[in-house]
C-alpha positions in Angstrom: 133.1 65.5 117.2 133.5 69.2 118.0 135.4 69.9 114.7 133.0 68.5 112.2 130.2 70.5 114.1 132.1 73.5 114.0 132.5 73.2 110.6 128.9 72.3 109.8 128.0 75.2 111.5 130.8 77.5 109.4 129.4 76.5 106.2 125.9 76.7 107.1 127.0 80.5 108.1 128.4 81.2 104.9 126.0 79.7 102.9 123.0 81.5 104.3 125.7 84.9 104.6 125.6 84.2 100.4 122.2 83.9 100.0 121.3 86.9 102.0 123.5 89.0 99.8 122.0 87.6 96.8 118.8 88.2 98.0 119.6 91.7 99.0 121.0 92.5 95.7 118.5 91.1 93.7 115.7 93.5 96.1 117.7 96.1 95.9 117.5 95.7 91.8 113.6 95.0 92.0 112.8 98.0 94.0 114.7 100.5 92.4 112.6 101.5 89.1 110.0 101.6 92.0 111.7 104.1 93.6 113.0 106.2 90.1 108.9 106.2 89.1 107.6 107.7 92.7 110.9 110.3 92.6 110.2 111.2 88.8 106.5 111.8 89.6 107.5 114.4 91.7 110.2 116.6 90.2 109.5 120.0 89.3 112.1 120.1 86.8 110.3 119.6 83.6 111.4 118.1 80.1 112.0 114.1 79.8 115.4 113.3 80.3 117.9 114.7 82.6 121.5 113.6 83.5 120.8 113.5 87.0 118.7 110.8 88.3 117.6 112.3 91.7 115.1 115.5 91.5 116.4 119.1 92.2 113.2 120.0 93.2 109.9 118.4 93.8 106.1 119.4 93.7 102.6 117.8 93.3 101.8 119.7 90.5 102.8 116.5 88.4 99.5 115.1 90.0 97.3 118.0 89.9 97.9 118.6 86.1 96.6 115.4 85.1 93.1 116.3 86.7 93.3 119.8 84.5 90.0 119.7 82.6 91.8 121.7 79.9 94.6 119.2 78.7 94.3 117.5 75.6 95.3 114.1 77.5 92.2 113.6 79.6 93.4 111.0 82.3 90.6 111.4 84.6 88.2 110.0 81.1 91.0 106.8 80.8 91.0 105.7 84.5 86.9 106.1 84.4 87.0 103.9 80.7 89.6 101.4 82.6 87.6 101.1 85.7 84.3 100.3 83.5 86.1 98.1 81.2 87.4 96.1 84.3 84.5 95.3 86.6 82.7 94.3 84.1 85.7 92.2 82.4 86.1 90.7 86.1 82.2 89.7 86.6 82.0 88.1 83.3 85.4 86.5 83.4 84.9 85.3 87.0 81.3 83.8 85.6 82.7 82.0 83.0 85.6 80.5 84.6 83.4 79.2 88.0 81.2 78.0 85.9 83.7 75.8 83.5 85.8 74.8 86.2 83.0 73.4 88.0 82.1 72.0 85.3 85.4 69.8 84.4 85.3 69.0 87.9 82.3 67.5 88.9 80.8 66.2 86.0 81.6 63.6 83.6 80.8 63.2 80.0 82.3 62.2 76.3 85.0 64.1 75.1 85.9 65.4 78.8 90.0 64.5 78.8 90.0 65.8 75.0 88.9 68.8 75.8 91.2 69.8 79.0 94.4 68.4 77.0 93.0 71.0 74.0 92.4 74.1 76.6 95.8 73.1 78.5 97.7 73.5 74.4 95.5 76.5 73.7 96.3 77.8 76.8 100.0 78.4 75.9 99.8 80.5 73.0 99.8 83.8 73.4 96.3 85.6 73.1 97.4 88.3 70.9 98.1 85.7 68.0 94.5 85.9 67.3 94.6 89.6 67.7 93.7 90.6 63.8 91.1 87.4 63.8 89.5 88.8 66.3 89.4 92.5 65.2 87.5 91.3 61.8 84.9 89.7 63.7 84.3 92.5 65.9 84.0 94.9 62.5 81.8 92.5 60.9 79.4 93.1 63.9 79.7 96.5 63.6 81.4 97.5 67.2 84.4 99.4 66.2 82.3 101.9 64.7 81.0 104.3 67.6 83.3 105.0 71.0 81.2 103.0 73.5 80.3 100.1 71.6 84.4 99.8 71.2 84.4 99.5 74.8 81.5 96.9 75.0 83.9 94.6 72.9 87.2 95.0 74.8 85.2 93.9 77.3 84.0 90.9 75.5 87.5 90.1 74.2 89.2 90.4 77.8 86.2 88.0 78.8 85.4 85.7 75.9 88.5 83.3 76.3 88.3 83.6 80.2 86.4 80.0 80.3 90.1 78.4 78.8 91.5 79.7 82.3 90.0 77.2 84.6 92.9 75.1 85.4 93.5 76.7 88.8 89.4 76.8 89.9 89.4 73.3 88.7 92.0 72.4 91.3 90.0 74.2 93.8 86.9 72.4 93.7 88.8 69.6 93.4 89.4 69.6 96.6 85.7 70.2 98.1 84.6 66.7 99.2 82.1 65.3 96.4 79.9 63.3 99.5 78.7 66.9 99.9 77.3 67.1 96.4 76.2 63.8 97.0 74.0 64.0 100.5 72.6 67.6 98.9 71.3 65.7 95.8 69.9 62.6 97.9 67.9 65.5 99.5 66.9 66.5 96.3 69.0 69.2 95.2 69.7 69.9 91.1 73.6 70.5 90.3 72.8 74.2 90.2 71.3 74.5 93.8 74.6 72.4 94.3 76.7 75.0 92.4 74.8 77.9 93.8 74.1 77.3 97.4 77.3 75.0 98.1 80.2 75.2 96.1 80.3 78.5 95.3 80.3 79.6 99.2 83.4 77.3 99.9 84.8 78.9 96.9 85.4 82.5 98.2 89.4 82.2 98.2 89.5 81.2 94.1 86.7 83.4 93.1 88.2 86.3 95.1 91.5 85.3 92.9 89.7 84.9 89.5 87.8 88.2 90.2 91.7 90.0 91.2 93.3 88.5 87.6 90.6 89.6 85.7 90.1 93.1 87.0 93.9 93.7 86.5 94.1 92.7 82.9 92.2 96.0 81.4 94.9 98.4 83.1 98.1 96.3 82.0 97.0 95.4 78.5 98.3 97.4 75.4 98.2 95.1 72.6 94.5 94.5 72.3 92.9 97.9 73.5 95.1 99.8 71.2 94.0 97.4 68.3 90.5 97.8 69.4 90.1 101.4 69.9 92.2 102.7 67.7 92.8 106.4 67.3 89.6 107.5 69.5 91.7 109.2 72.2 88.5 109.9 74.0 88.1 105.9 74.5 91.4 105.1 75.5 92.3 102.9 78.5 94.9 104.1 80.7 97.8 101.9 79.3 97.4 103.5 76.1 96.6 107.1 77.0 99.7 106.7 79.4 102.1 105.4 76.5 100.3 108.2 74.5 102.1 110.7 77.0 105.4 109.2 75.9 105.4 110.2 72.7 107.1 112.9 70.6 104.7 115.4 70.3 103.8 115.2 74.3 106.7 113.8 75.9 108.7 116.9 76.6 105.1 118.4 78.3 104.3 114.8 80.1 106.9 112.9 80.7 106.3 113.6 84.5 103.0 113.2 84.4 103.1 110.2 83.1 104.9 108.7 86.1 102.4 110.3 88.5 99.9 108.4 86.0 102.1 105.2 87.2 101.9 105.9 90.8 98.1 107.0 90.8 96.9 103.5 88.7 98.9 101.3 91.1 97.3 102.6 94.5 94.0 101.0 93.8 95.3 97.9 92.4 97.9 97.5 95.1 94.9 97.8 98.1 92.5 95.5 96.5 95.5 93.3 96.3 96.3 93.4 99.4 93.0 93.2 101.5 92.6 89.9 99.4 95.8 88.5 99.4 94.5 86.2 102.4 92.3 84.6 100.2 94.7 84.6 97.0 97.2 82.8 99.1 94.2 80.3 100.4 93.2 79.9 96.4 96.5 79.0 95.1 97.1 76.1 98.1 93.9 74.8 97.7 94.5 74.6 94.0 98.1 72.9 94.4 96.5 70.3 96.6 93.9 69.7 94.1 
């Protein structure tokens, strides 16, 4: 009896030993473009590409140059457009996706199961396939044609198909007992006091989720903000005006820059992320369950 225990206990050893060094390997690959993007933002050696990988020399004047009022990049004007764009992208977005979610969830009514199976196909094409579509109709209306209004309709575009995400709410409230939208009715309650004043405070983990999504999408997205704002430098969101760094005619000057750019966007994004992870965590459970 010894032997086979033994043995159990020797594979289980080297199993997990595998597994560990697997792991390790594949963190070790993860984390290290982290690590070349915080080193890079902080060389003093200038120009774009060396064939050293580890600075000579390092200084914060990386960081302070993209504040310099007098640079023809203005990265203080991107992160102020990006930070607009997004808390309004993530009120709208969250708006429309409580408000469909609840809807699919509690109520019932003709055409219900058509219309999840059509957002579930819609939902996996890619949004940019509607990309020139959607440019036309926004130049129809006339809101490509001054700066801010081409920031009003990024902000519309990021938000205006938000409502097809509801999938994960949907599971959420799923899982809220309906006898509680039942005895608030009984005392009289319409199914917006029921949305308002019941559901949607038993629904901080999935709206703090929905509101996290949406207010990331604005700083990662190229595709649509370049099609949308075009040339208008002044406009740009910080993806762009950060892939505008890497190009020919700025890339020798920038190149650093543009990782302290890197650095700088993901601070903000990385503590909102993680003083709601709690309720991230709590919104995707709840959804699974659903």
């Amino acid at each position: 009896m010894k032997r086979p225990e033994k043995s159990m206990k020797r594979r289980k050893f080297i199993t997990n030993s595998i597994v560990h060094i697997f792991l390790s390997v594949l963190g070790f690959i993860w984390i290290l473009p982290i690590f070349f993007v915080i080193l890079t933002s902080f060389r003093k050696e200038g120009g774009a590409y060396k064939s050293y990988v580890l600075p000579r020399g390092y200084t914060f004047n990386n960081y302070k140059n993209l504040f310099n009022p007098t640079s023809s990049l203005t990265f203080p004007r991107w992160f102020i457009n990006t930070l607009i764009v997004a808390i309004f992208t993530c009120i709208l977005s969250t708006f429309f996706v409580l408000c469909v979610a609840y809807t699919m969830s509690r109520l019932r009514f003709k055409m219900r199961k058509r219309y999840l199976n059509i957002a579930m196909i819609l939902g996996m094409f890619p949004g940019f396939m509607s990309m020139y579509a959607v440019y036309y109709i926004l130049k129809g209306f006339n809101l490509l044609e001054a700066g801010p209004l081409k920031l009003v309709a990024l902000v519309m575009v990021y938000s205006g198909g938000a409502g097809l995400g509801f999938l994960v709410a949907k599971g959420f409230f799923d899982t809220i007992p309906k006898t509680i939208d039942e005895a608030a009715m009984i005392d009289g309650a319409t199914k917006w006091d029921v949305f308002r004043k019941i559901t949607i405070p038993l629904s901080k983990p999935i709206i703090v989720n929905t509101l996290l999504t949406s207010f990331m999408s604005p700083w990662v997205d190229y595709i649509f903000a370049k099609v949308i704002l075009g040339q208008d430098r002044k406009y740009y969101t910080i993806a762009i005006g950060l892939w505008t760094m890497l190009e020919k005619e700025f890339i020798e000057y920038y190149y650093t820059q543009f990782f302290a750019g890197c650095v700088l966007i993901s601070i903000p994004i990385a503590i909102i992320f993680l003083i709601t992870q709690r309720f991230y965590v709590e919104s995707v459970s709840g959804a699974i369950k659903g």
